[in-house]
Structures are given as C-alpha cells and as structure tokens.
N, C-alpha and C positions, 0 to 999 in steps of 0.2 A: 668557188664554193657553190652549191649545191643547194638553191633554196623552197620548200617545198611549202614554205609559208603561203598562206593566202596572197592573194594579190594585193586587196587592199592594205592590207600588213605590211607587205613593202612599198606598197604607196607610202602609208603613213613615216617609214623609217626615213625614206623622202623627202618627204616634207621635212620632218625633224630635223633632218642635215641641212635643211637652208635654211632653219631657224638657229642651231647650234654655231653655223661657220658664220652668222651674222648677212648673210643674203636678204633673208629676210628680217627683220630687227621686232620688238616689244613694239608696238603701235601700228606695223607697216597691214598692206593689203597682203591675204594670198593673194594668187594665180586663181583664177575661174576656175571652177570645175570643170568646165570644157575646155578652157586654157590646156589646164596639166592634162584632160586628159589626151589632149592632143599631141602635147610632149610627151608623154610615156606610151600611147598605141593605148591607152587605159578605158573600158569603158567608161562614162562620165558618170552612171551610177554605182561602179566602185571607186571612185576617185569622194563623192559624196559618202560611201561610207566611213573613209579615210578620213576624211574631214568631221566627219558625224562623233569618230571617236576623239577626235582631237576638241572637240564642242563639250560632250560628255567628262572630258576633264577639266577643263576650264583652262585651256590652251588657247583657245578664238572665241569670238563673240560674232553673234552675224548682225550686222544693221544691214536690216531689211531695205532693198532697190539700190542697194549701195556695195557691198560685197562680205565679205570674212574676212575679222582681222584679230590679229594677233596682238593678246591683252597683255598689258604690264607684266613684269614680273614673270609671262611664259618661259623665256629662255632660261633662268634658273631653275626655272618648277623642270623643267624637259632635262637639263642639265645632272639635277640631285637624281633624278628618276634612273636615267642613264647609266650615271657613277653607280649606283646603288644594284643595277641588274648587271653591270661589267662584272661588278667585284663578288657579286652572289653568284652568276651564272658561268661567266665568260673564267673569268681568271682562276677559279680552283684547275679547271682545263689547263690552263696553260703556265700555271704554276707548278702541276705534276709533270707538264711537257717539259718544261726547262730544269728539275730537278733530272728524270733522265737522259738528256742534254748534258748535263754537270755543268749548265749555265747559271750564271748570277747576275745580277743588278748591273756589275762593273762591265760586263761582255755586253752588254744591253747599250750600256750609255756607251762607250765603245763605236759599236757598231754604228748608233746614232748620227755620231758626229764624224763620224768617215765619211 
C-alpha cells in the first residue's frame, strides 16, 4: 500500500499500534523522541509532531525532565476513534469490494480459521 500521508501521520499510526496491541499500556512511558526517531530513520522533530498531536488530544501527558506518558483511559479513547474512522472510512470500501466479490460474513470467518 502506497502511503502518501505525511510522515508524522504515519508516525502517529505507530505509535497508536503500540498503544492498541498493548506494548505500550494506560500509564507506561513512550519511547524518546529521539528513541523512535531513531527506530524509524524519523527526524526527531517529526517524531515531536507526532507526539504533539497525540498531547493535543489527550492521549499523553508530559511530566516535564521525566518523559511522555500515556494517560488513563488513552487506549479506549484511541480504540472508539479507530472503530469509528474503520467503519466511516475504511469499510464502505470494502464492503462494496466484497459485494462484487459475491462474498459474505460466512467466506470471511471461513477463511479466518483455515
């Protein structure tokens, strides 16, 4: 897939997925911004933007000489957001895909569990 988003955008999707699969948990530290940006090849001040937006929704909190961390209740707020842009953006896509497919539910779970 072909992504032409910003960079910090797919930082942040990033991040999200270690918050989401539980890597990172409600309370834990991020990764530095120099950390991540070092794992990614990221410059460290879009790694900081990334983070900026995840601050801007009330994802992290920064205690200041100590680092970013991820507040209570982030991973359902990230969670609801998700389900809510799949189902509005992602799945009219591939709900018209799988009608001309002549796919259903049953072919799905199916394939699943093969």
């Amino acid at each position: 897939m072909n992504d032409d988003r910003p960079v910090y955008l797919r930082l942040r999707d990033t991040i999200a997925a270690l918050i989401l699969d539980g890597k990172v948990r409600d309370g834990d530290a991020l990764p530095s911004v120099r950390s991540l940006a070092a794992d990614y090849g990221a410059n460290p001040l879009t790694v900081a933007k990334a983070y900026q937006t995840f601050q801007d929704d009330g994802i992290v909190v920064v205690k200041r000489g100590v680092g970013m961390f991820v507040v209570e209740g982030a991973t359902a707020k990230l969670r609801a957001s998700a389900r809510k842009e799949f189902l509005e953006q992602s799945w009219p896509a591939i709900a018209a895909h799988m009608r001309r497919l002549d796919l259903d539910i049953a072919d799905l779970v199916d394939q699943a569990l093969a």
